[in-house]
MIVO-348263 format. One record per residue (C-alpha): x, y, z; residue number from 1; residue in three letters; chain. Coordinates in pm, whole numbers, padded with zeros to 5 digits, always signed. Last residue first. Layout:
// MIVO-348263
        u        v        w   num   residuo   cadena
        X        Y        Z   NUM       ALA        A
...
This chain:
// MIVO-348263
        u        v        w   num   residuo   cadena
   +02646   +04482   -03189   257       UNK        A
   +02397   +04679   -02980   256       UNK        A
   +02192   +04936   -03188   255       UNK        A
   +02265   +05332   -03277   254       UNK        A
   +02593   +05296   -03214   253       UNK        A
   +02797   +05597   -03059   252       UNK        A
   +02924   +05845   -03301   251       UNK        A
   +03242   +05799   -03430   250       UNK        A
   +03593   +06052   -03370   249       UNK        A
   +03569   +06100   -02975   248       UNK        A
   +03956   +06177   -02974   247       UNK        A
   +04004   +05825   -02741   246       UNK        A
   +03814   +05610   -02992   245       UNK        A
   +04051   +05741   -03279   244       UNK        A
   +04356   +05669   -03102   243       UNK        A
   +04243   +05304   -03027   242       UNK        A
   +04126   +05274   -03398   241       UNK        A
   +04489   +05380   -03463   240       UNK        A
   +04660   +05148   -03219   239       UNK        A
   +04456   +04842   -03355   238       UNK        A
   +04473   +04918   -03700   237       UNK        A
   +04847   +04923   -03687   236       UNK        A
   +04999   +05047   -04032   235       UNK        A
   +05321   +04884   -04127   234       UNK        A
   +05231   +04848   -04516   233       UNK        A
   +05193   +05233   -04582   232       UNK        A
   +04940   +05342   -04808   231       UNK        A
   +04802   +05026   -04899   230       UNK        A
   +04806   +04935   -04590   229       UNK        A
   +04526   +05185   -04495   228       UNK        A
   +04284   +05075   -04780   227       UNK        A
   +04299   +04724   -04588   226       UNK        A
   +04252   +04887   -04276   225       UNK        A
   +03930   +05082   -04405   224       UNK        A
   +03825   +04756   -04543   223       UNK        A
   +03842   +04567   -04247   222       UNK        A
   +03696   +04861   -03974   221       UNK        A
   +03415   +04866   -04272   220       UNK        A
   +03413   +05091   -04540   219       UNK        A
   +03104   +05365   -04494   218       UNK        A
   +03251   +05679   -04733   217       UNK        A
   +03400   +05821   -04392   216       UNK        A
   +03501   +05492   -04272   215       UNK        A
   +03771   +05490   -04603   214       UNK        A
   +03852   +05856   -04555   213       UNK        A
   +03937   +05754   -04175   212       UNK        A
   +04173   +05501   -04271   211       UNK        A
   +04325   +05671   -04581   210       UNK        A
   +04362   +05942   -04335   209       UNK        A
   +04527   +05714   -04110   208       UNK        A
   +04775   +05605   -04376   207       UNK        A
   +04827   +05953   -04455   206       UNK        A
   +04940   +06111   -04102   205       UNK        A
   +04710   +06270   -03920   204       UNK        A
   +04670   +06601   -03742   203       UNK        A
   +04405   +06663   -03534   202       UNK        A
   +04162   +06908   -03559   201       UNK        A
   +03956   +07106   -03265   200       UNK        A
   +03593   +07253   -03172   199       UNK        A
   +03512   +07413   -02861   198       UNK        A
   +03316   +07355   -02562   197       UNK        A
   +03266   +06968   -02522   196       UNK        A
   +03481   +06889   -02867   195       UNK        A
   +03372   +06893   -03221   194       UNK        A
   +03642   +06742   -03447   193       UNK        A
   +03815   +06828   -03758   192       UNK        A
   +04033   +06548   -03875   191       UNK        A
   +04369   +06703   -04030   190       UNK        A
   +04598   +06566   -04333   189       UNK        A
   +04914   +06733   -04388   188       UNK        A
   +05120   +06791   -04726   187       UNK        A
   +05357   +06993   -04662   186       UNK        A
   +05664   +07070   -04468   185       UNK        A
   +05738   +07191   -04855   184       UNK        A
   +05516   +07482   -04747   183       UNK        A
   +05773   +07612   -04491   182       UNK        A
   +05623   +07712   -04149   181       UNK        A
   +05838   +07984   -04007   180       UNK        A
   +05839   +07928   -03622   179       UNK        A
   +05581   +07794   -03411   178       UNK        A
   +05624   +08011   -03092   177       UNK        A
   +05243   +08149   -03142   176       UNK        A
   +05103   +08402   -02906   175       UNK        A
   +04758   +08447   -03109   174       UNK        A
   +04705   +08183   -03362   173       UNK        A
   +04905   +08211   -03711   172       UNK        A
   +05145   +07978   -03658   171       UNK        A
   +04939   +07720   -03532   170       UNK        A
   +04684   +07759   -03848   169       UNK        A
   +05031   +07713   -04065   168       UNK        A
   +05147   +07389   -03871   167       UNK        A
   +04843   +07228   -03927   166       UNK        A
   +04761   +07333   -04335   165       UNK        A
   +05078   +07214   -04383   164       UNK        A
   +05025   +07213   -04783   163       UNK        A
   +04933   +06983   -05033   162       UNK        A
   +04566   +06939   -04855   161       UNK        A
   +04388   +06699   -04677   160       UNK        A
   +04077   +06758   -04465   159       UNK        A
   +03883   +06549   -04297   158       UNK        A
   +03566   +06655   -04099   157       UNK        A
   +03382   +06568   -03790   156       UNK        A
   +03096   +06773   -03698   155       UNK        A
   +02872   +06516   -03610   154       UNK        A
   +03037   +06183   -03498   153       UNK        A
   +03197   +05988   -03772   152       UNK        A
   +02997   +05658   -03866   151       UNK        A
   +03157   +05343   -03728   150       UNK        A
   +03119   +05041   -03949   149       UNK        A
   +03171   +04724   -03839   148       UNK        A
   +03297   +04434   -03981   147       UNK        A
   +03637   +04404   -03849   146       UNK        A
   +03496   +04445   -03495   145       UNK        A
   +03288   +04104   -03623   144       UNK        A
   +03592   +03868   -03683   143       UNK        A
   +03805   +04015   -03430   142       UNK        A
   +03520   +03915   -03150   141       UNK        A
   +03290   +04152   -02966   140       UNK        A
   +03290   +04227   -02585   139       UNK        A
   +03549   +04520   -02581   138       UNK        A
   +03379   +04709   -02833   137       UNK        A
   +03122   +04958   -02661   136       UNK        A
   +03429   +04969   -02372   135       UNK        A
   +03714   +05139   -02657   134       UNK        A
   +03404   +05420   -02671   133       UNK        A
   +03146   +05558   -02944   132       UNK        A
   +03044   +05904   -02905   131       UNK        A
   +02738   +06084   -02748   130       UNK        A
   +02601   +06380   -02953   129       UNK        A
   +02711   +06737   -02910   128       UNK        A
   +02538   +06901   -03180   127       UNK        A
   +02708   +07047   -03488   126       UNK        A
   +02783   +07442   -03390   125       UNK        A
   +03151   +07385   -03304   124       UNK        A
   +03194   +07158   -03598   123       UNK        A
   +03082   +07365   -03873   122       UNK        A
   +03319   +07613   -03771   121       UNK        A
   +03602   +07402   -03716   120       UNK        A
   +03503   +07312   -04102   119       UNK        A
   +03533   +07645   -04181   118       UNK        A
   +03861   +07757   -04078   117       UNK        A
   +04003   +07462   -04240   116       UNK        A
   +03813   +07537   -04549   115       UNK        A
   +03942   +07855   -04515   114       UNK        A
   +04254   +07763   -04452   113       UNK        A
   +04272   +07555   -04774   112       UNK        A
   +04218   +07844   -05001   111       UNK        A
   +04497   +08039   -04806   110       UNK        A
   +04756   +07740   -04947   109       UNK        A
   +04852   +07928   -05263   108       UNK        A
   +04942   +08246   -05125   107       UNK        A
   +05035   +08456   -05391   106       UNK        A
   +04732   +08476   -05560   105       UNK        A
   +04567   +08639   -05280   104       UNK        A
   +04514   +08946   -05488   103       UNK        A
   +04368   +08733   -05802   102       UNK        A
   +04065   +08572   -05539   101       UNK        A
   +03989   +08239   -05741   100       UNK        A
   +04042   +08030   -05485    99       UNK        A
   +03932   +08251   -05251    98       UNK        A
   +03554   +08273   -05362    97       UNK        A
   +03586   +07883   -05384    96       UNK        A
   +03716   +07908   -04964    95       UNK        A
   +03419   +08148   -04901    94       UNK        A
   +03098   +07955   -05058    93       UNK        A
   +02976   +07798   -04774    92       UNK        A
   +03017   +08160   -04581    91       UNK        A
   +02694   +08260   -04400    90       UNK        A
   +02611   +07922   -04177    89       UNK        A
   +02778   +08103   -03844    88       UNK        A
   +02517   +08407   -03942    87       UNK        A
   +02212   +08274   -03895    86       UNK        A
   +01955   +08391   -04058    85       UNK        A
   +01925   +08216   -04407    84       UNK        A
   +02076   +08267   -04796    83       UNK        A
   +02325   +08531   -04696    82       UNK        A
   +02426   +08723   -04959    81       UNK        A
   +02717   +08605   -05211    80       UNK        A
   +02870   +08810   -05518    79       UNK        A
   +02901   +09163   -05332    78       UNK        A
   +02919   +08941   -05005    77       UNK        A
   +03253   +08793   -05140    76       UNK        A
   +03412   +09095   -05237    75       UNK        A
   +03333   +09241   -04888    74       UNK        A
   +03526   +08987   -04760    73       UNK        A
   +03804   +09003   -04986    72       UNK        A
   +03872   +09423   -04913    71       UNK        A
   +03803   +09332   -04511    70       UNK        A
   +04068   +09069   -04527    69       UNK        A
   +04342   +09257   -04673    68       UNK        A
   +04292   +09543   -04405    67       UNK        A
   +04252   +09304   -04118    66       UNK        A
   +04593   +09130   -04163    65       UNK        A
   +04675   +08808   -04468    64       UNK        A
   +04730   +08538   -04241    63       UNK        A
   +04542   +08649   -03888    62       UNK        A
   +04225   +08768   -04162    61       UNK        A
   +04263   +08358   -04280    60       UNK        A
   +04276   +08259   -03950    59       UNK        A
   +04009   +08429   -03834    58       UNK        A
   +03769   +08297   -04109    57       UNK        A
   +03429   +08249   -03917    56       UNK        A
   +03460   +08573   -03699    55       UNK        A
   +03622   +08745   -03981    54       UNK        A
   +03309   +08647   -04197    53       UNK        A
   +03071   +08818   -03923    52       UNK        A
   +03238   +09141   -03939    51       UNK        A
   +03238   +09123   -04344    50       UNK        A
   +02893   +09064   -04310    49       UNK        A
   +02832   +09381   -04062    48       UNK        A
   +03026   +09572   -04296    47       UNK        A
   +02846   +09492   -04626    46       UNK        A
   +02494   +09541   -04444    45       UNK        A
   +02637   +09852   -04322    44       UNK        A
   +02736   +09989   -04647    43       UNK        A
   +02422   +09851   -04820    42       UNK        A
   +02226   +10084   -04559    41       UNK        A
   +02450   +10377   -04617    40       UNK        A
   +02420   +10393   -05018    39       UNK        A
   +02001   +10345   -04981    38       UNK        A
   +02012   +10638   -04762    37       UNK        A
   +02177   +10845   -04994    36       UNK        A
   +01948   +10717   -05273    35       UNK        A
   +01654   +10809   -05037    34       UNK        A
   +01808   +11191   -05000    33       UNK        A
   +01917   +11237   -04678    32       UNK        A
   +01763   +11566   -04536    31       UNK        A
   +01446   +11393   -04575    30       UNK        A
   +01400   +11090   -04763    29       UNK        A
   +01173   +10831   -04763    28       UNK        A
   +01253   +10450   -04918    27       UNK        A
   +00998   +10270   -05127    26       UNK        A
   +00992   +10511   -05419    25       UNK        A
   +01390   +10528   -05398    24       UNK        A
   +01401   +10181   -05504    23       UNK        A
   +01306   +10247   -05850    22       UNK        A
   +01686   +10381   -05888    21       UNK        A
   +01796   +10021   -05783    20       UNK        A
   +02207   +10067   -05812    19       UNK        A
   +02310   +09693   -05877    18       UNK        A
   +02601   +09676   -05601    17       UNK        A
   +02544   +09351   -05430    16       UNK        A
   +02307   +09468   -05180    15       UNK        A
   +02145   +09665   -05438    14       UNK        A
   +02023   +09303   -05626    13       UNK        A
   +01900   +09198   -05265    12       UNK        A
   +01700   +09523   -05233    11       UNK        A
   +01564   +09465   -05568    10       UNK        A
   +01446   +09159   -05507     9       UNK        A
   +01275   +09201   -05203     8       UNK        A
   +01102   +09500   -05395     7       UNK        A
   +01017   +09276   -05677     6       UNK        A
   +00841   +09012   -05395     5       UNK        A
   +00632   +09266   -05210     4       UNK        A
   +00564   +09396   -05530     3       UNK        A
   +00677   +09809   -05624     2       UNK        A
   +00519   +10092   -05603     1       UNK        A
């Protein structure tokens, strides 16, 4: 018989396909032989994965249909089992596995929908935290607004990518009118943000991801201006900050300014 530990491992190592004849000792059999049963248990586990990976990645299965999606998915768990319990973190490693996918090949930008797909995930099960507000800064001066340094509320996320990642996750939600989406629309930039009961992106354009990038790495409101005019000379810090504050982007401060 085998270890409490060798036996975990061995029913991991079946889980991705390693047939574990010295499994069969720990498993009983009656008119299903313990290999048989061993067959129909990593069959469910593979299923019931692949089930909870279409709830994480719908718009990837909306892109490619069900059928496609179930054969990827269940490539995935063969190389990656869940490394905790809960089932909305399972699928870090998804939008690599895709990458690389040979099938999917021909769809260039389905890489980045995971990762868009993901990050909405992330976001609708980071905690719902209170967020900085236009009224938190209306009593400081230019000078020291300029010098802060918002962090991004939980859950936020940017995303840029060569393709219109935006246009292509509207197209592919249920009832869509967006038309054909053309990837030389691309590329689009998208902030990933969690909202009171859902989790949304908006699109931005690529001065204010500059912007955003620049507060993400912990720039100042100065410095992520500066990096935004680089990008495009006519940016307005004021309207954009102003946007930015009314999506809920930064957390609130953690001590008064």
């Amino acid at each position: 018989m085998l270890a409490l530990r060798e036996l975990q491992a061995a029913f991991a190592a079946h889980l991705t396909g390693e047939d574990r004849p010295d499994l069969a000792d720990a498993v009983v059999g009656d008119t299903i032989s313990a290999a048989a049963r061993l067959r129909i248990h990593r069959h469910h586990v593979g299923q019931s994965l692949a089930g909870a990976l279409a709830s994480t990645f719908p718009t990837v299965q909306a892109i490619v249909g069900e059928a496609f999606f179930r054969t990827l998915a269940e490539g995935f768990v063969l190389r990656e089992l869940p490394g905790q319990p809960v089932l909305a973190e399972y699928g870090v490693g998804f939008s690599a596995f895709v990458s690389g996918y040979g099938p999917a090949a021909a769809l260039p930008y389905l890489a980045d929908m995971a990762q868009l797909d993901w990050a909405l995930n992330l976001a609708f099960h980071a905690p719902l935290e209170g967020r900085l507000t236009a009224s938190d800064l209306a009593h400081l001066s230019a000078e020291r607004l300029f010098d802060l340094r918002p962090a991004l509320a939980a859950g936020a996320t940017l995303l840029r990518s060569p393709y219109p990642i935006d246009r292509i996750w509207h197209g592919s939600q249920p009832g869509a009118t967006v038309g054909t989406v053309s990837l030389e629309e691309g590329p689009a930039s998208v902030l990933v943000l969690r909202r009171p009961d859902d989790a949304a992106f908006a699109s931005l354009d690529a001065a204010e991801a500059s912007f955003v990038a620049a507060l993400a790495g912990g720039a100042s409101l100065g410095e992520a201006s500066e990096a935004a005019v680089s990008v495009e000379a006519a940016f307005d810090p004021s309207s954009t900050l102003a946007r930015l504050l009314a999506l809920g982007v930064f957390a609130a401060l953690r001590h008064d300014c």
